[in-house]
C-alpha positions in Angstrom: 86.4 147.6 93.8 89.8 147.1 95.1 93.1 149.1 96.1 96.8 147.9 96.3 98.8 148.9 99.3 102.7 148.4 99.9 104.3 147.0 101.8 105.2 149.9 104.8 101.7 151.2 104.1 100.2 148.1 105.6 100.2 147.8 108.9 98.7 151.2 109.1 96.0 151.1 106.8 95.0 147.8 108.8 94.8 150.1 112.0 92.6 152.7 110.8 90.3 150.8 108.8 89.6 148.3 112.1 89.3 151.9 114.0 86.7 153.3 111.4 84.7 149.8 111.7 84.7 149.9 115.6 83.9 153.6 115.6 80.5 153.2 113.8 79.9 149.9 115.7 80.8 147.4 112.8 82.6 144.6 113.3 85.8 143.3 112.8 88.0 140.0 112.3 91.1 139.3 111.4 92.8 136.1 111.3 96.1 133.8 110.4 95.5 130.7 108.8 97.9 127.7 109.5 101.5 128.1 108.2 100.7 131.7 106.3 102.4 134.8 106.2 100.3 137.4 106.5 96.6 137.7 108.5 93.6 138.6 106.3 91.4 141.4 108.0 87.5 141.4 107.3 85.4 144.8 108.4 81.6 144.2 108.5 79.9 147.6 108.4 76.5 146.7 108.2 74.0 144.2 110.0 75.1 140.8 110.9 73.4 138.0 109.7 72.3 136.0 112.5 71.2 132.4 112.5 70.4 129.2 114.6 71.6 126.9 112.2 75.5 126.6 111.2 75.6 128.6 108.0 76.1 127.1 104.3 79.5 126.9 103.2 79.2 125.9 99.2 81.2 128.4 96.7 77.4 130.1 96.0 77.1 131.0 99.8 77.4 134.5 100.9 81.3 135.6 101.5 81.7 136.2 105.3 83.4 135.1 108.3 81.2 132.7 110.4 81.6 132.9 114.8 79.3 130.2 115.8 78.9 129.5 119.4 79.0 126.0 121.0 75.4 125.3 121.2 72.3 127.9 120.7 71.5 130.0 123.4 70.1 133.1 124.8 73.4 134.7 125.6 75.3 133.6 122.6 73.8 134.2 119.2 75.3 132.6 116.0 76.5 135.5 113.5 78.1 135.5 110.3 79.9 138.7 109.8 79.7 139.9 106.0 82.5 140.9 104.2 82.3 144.0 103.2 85.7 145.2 103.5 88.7 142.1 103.2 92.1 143.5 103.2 94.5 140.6 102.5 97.5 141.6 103.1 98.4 143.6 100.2 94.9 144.3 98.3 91.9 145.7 99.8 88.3 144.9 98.6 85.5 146.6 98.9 81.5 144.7 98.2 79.7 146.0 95.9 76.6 146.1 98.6 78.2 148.6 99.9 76.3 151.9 100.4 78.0 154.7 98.7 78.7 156.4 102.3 80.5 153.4 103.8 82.2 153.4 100.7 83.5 157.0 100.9 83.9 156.7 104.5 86.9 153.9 103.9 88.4 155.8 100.9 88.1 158.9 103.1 90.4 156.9 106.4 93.1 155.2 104.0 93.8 159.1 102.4 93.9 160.5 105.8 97.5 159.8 107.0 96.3 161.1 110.3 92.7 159.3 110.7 92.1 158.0 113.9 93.7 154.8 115.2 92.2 154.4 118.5 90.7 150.9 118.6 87.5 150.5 121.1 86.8 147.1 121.4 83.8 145.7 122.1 82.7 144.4 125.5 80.6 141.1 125.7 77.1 141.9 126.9 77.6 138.3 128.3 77.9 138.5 132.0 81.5 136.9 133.0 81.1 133.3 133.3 81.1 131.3 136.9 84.9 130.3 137.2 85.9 127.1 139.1 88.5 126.1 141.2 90.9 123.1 141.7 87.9 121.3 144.4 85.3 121.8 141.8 87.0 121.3 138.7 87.9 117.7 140.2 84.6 117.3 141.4 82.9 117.7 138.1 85.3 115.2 136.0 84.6 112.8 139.0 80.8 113.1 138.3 81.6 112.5 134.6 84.0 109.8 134.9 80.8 107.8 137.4 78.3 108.4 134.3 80.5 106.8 131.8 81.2 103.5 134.7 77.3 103.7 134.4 76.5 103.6 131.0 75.0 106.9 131.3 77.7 108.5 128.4 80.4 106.7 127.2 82.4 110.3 127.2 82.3 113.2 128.3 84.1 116.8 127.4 84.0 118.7 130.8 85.4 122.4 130.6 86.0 125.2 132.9 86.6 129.3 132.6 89.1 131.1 134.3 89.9 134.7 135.0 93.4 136.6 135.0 94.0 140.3 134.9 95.5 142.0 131.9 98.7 143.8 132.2 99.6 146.9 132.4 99.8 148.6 128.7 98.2 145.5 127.3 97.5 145.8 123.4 95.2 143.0 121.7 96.7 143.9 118.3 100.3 143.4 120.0 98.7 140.1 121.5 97.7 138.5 118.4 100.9 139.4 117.0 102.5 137.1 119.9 100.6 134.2 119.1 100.8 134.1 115.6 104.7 133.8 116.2 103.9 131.2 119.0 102.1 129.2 117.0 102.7 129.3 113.4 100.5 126.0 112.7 97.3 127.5 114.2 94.4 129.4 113.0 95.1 132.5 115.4 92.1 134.7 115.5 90.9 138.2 116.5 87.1 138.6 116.6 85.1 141.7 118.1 81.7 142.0 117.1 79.0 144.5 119.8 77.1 140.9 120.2 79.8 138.6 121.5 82.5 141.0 122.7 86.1 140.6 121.7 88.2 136.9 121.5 91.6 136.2 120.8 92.5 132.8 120.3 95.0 130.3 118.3 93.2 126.9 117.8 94.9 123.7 116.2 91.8 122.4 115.3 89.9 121.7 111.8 86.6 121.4 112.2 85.9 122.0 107.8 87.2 122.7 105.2 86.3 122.7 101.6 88.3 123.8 98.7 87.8 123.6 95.3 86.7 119.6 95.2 88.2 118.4 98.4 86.2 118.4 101.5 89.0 118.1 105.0 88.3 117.3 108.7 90.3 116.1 111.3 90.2 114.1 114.8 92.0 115.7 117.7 92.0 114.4 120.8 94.5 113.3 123.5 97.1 115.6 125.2 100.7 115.6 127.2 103.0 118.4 126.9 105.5 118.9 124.3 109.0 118.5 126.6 112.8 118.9 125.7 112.5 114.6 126.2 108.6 114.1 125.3 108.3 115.1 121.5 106.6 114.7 118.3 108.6 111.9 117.6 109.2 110.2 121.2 105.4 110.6 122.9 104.2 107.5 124.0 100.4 107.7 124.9 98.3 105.9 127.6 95.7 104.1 126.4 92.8 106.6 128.0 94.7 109.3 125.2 94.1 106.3 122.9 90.7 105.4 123.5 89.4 109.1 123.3 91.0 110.0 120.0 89.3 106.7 118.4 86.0 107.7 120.0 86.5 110.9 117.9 87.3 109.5 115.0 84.4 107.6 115.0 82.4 110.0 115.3 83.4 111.3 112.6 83.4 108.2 110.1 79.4 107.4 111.4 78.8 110.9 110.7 80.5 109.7 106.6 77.4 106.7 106.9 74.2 109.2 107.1 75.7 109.9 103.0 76.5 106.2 103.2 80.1 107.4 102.2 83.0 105.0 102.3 85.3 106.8 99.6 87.3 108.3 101.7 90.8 109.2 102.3 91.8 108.0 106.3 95.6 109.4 107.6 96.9 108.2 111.1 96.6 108.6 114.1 99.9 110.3 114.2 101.2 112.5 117.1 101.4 116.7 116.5 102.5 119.6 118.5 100.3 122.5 119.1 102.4 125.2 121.2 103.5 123.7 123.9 101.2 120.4 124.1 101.1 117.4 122.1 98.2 115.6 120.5 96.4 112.5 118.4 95.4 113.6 115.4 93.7 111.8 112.3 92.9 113.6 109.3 90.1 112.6 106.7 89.7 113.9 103.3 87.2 113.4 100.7 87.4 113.9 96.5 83.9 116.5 96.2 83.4 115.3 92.8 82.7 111.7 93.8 80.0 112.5 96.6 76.5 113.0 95.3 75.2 115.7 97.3 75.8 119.4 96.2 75.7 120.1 99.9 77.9 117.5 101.2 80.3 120.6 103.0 77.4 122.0 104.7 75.5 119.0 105.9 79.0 117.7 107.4 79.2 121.4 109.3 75.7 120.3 110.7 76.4 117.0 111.7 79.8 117.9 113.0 78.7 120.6 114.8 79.6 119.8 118.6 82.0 117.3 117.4 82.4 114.8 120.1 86.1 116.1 120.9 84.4 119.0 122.6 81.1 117.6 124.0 81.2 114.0 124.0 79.6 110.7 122.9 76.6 109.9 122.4 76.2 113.9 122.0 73.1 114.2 122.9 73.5 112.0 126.2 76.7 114.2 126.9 75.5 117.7 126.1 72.8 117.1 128.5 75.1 115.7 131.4 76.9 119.2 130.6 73.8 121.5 130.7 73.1 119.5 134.3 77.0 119.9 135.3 79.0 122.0 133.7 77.9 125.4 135.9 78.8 127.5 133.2 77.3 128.9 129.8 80.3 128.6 127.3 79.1 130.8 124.7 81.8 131.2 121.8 84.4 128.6 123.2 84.2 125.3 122.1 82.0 126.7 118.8 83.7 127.3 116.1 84.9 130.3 113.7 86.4 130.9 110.1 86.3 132.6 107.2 83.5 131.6 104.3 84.0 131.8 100.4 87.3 134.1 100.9 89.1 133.5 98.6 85.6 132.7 96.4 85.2 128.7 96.8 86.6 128.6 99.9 86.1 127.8 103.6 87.7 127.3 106.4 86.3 126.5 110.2 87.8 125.8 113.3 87.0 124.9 116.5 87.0 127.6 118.7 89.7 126.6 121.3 92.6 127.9 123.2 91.0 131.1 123.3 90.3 133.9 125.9 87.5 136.4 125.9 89.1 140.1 126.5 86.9 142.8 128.7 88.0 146.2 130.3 90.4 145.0 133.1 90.4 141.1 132.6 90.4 138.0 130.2 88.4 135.1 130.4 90.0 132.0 129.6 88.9 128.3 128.5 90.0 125.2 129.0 88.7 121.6 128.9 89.5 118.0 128.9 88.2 115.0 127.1 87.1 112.5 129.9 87.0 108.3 129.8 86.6 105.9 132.5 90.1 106.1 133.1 90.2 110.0 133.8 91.8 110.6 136.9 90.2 114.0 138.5 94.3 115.9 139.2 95.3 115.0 136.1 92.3 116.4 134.1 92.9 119.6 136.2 96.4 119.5 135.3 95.6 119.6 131.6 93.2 122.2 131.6 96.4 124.1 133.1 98.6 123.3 130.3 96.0 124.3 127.9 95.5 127.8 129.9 99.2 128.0 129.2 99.1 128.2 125.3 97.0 131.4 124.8 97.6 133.0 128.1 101.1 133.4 127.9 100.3 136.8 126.1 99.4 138.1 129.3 102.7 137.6 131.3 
């Protein structure tokens, strides 16, 4: 069933239905895709569904929004929130799994003018990840960049967490406001679910889509910031930016053999802005009705999933030199997030970058850097500083 709201009825309804679902301990995401208006809300009132393997993603999976983190873990657990309330922007839908007193409860908040509109969000029963400094941070891509001189990995994604104090008055809502007007080509994303806590983030990167009959990915690698003198159109790249977005791309293409694909559609590498950094980026599209596999979207997710731009090449080789290195568990960041089936056939994911996780008095912020023989240890620090930059200017 489904209800039409105006346009100054809106931004309240949206309030008090995310209060109701946070109330009751449900769960709640909302999200702006890439160049849209308006962000789509998703309440999931009852269980998750929970599951080690990156869900399916075909028109005849189950509608939801998927918050995957990097790799399985103890701490981190892969969920796919169901939607049983989707408020689009002007109409709101309710499932028809619904049981008839979630159902009443929702009608019962959007009549009441005066429901509450407190919003508790949920705190990550993660504990707060080991932060580093400049010494180790440099230390670690040093380590990296001697195992890819020894043939151990020929790259390497290292990453870090950092911590900065929210501000007085803070308001997440207000927050993801910000970035969506920051960064009107991202997916800007608002997740809190009791399992993984709450995450705000605006990422610029695909990691699938399927629509209709077209299946989308993209490579994105390589970074220098976006300057009055250094844009789009005038960025020259150094060949270690070079070398790291062809490794990704790649990746990708050898992930196109295991289908023994070749029809596909193959577009740059051309050079984009995402806030205030630039980067390489291919994009790769493929026609759905001339692959043979009915499950060609979901086996990609599974093969994709962690790309090399966020662990590294050969991935198994890298993903262990992070487990031995890294010093941190990353949970959510560097997995990836989206919304399934809405609208019905389909699906969007992206990676889960640029993002910060929000507690009590804090957020936890991510950054990391693609590393090649060539890194140079200040200069992968520096990045990782830019990339703090893009989501944590909400908290100045």
């Amino acid at each position: 069933m489904s209800t039409t709201f105006s346009a100054p009825e809106r931004p309240a309804a949206l309030r008090r239905l995310m209060a109701l679902a946070l109330r009751h301990g449900g769960s709640v995401a909302l999200w702006r895709l890439p160049n849209a208006e308006a962000p789509t809300l998703l309440l999931s009132l009852q269980p998750l569904l929970l599951s080690g393997l990156p869900p399916a993603i075909e028109a005849t999976a189950p509608a939801g929004f998927a918050f995957y983190p990097f790799q399985d873990g103890d701490t981190a657990e892969a969920m796919l929130l169901p939607a049983d309330v989707v408020f689009d922007g002007q109409q709101l839908t309710l499932s028809p799994t619904l049981s008839p007193e979630a159902v009443a409860a929702a009608h019962r908040v959007l009549a009441e003018p005066d429901a509450p509109t407190d919003l508790a969000w949920h705190v990550s029963p993660q504990p707060v990840p080991i932060t580093a400094d400049r010494a180790a941070y440099e230390a670690l891509v040093a380590t990296g960049v001697a195992a890819i001189q020894a043939g151990q990995v020929q790259k390497v994604v290292s990453s870090r967490a950092a911590r900065r104090p929210l501000p007085a008055g803070f308001d997440t809502l207000q927050a993801f406001e910000e970035l969506c007007r920051q960064h009107p080509r991202a997916f800007v994303s608002l997740v809190s679910a009791p399992l993984a806590g709450t995450w705000l983030g605006a990422t610029p990167e695909v990691l699938v889509e399927v629509d209709g009959a077209e299946f989308r990915t993209m490579a994105l690698a390589g970074t220098q910031p976006l300057t009055a003198d250094v844009t789009a159109h005038t960025a020259i790249w150094r060949q270690k930016d070079i070398e790291e977005q062809a490794l990704v791309s790649r990746y990708i293409v050898n992930c196109f053999k295991h289908f023994r694909l070749r029809d596909y559609d193959e577009t740059g590498p051309r050079t984009v802005a995402a806030g205030n950094l630039l980067h390489l980026r291919t994009d790769f599209r493929i026609d759905l009705r001339r692959v043979a596999s009915p499950t060609f979207g979901t086996d990609m997710l599974r093969l994709l999933h962690p790309t090399s731009a966020v662990g590294g090449m050969p991935r198994q080789a890298a993903l262990d030199f992070l487990q031995r290195h890294e010093g941190y568990d990353r949970t959510y960041y560097s997995g990836f997030l989206g919304p399934i089936n809405l609208p019905a056939g389909a699906s969007r994911l992206f990676v889960n970058l640029r993002c910060m996780q929000l507690r009590p008095t804090e957020a936890v912020l991510y950054a990391g850097t693609g590393l090649t023989a060539e890194s140079d240890p200040a200069r992968e620090w520096e990045e990782t500083e830019l990339k703090l930059r893009t989501v944590g200017s909400v908290l100045d």
